[in-house]
N, C-alpha and C positions, 0 to 999 in steps of 0.2 A: 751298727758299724759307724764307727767315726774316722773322717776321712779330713785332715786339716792341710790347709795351705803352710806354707812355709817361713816366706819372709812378708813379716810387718802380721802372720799370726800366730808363729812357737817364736819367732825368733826377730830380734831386733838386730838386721842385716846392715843396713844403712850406710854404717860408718866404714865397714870390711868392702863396700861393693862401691863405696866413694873412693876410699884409697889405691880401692884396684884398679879402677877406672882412671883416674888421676896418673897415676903409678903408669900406664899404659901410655894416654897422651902425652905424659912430658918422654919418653923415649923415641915416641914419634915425633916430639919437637914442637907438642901444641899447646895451645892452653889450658887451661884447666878449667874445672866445671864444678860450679858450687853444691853444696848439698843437699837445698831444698830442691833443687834441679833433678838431680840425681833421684832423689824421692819423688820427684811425678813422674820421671822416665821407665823405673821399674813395675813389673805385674804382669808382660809380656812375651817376659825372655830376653838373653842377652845379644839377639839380633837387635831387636829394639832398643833396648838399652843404649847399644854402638852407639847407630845409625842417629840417635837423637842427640847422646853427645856428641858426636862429630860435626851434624851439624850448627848444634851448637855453638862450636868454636868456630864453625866456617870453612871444615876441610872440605868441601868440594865433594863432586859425586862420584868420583871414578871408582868402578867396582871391585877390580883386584885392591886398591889401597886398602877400600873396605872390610873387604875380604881377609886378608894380612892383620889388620888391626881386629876386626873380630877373633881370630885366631890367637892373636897375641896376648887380649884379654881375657878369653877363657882360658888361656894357658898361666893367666898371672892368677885368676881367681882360682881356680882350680887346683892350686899347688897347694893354697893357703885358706879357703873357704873361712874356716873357723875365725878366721884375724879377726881383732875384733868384736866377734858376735855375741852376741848372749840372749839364753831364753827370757820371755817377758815374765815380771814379777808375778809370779803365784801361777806360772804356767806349770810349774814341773809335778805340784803339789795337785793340781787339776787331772793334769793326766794321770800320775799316780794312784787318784780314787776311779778311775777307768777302769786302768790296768786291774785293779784288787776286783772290780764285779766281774774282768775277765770277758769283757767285751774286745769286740776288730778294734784296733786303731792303728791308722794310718795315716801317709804323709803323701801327697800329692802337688806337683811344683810345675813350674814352666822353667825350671833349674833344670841345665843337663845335667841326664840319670846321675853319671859318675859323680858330679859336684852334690846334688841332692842327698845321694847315700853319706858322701864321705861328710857334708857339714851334718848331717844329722847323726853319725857315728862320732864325732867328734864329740859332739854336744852333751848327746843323750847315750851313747853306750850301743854298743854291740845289741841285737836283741829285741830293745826298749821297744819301737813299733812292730806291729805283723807284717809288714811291710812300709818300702817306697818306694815310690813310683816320680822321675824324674821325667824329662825332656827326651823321646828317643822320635828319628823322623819316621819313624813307622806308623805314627799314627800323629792327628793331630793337635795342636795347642790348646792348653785353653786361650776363650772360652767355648771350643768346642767341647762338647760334653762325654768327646770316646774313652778319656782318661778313665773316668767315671765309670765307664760300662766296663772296662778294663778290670778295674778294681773288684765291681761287680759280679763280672764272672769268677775272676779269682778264690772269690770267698764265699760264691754260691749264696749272694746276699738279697733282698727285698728290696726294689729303690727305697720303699714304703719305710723300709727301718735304717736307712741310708741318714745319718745328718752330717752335710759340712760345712767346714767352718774354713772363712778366706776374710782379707781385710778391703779388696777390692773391688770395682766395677766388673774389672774379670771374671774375680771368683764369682760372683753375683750370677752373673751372664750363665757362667759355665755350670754351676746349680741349677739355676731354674730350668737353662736347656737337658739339664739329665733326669729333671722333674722331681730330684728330691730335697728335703729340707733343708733350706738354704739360710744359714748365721751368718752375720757380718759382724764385723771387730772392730769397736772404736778406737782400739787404742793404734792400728795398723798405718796405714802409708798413705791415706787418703780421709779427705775433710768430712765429715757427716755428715755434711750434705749432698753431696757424692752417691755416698750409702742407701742417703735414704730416696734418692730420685730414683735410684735402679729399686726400687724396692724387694730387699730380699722378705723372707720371712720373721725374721729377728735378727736386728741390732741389740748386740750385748756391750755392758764398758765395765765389764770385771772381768778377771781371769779367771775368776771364782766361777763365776757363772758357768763355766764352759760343762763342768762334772755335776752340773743339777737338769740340765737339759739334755731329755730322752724322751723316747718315739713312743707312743702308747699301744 
């Protein structure tokens, strides 16, 4: 069972989750927030996300503002997920050789459910994974690892033949605490050395790579 992260490892998000963000503050009247910014702020969820660009700019801590503008961004990203995005080169061609041995794959996020489904329907097609699994408060974030067990049960799977694949400390975290085979992606949202302090089990820097790695 393959169970992949989302943004910065099918999909190069960055520029869709800068615009919206940006797109958000200047109707609130604030400033804007650079890109490489924006790419250390994601892999947590879009409470996170706010909460570091606003203070960013310096709006202050009062919680309905917060509140309101969290709202207002998930409601801007959300409309529009896909703006933007595109899967990473030789990712489609990767999973495609998954799909044909007819193996689980799935999609796993700290993206609310709704947004998760809809940018990866946009992307990749009605169908394309056996699931995904978004952001819902029922259960918790990663890098807790209940998504994981989530998954797990759904498809009556072996941690043991579990591998996933994430580009960040999170996903890192959120693997090893569900105890199964943890990949990390260089090409994603975080510097390698990052990667390799949390040490997952393999760091890969091909997309290629991703369809030759399987559980024995």
């Amino acid at each position: 069972m393959y169970i992949f992260d989302i943004d910065g490892t099918l999909l190069y998000t960055i520029d869709s989750i800068h615009f919206h963000m940006n797109k958000t503050l200047k109707e609130f009247g604030l400033g804007q927030v650079p890109k490489d910014k924006i790419r250390d702020f994601v892999g947590n969820g879009p409470v996170v996300l706010a909460n570091k660009s606003l203070d960013y700019v310096g709006a202050g801590e009062d919680e309905d503002f917060r509140q309101k503008f969290l709202d207002a961004y998930n409601l801007s990203y959300d409309m529009d997920p896909s703006y933007l995005t595109r899967p990473y080169d030789g990712i489609r061609e990767s999973l495609d050789a998954i799909n044909r041995r007819g193996e689980v794959m799935v999609c796993f996020s700290n993206k609310p459910l709704s947004t998760a489904r809809k940018v990866i329907r946009d992307v990749f097609g009605d169908g394309y994974f056996d699931y995904v699994l978004g952001y819902d408060p029922s259960y918790e974030r990663k890098p807790s690892p209940e998504g994981i067990y989530i998954l797990q049960e759904r498809f009556k799977a072996r941690l043991s033949d579990i591998i996933y694949f994430g580009d960040s400390e999170v996903d890192i975290r959120c693997g090893k605490n569900a105890g199964v085979f943890t990949v990390s992606v260089s090409w994603g949202f975080r510097d390698r050395e990052i990667l390799e302090r949390e040490k997952p089990d393999l760091i890969i820097d091909r997309t290629s790579d991703i369809k030759d790695i399987r559980r024995a």
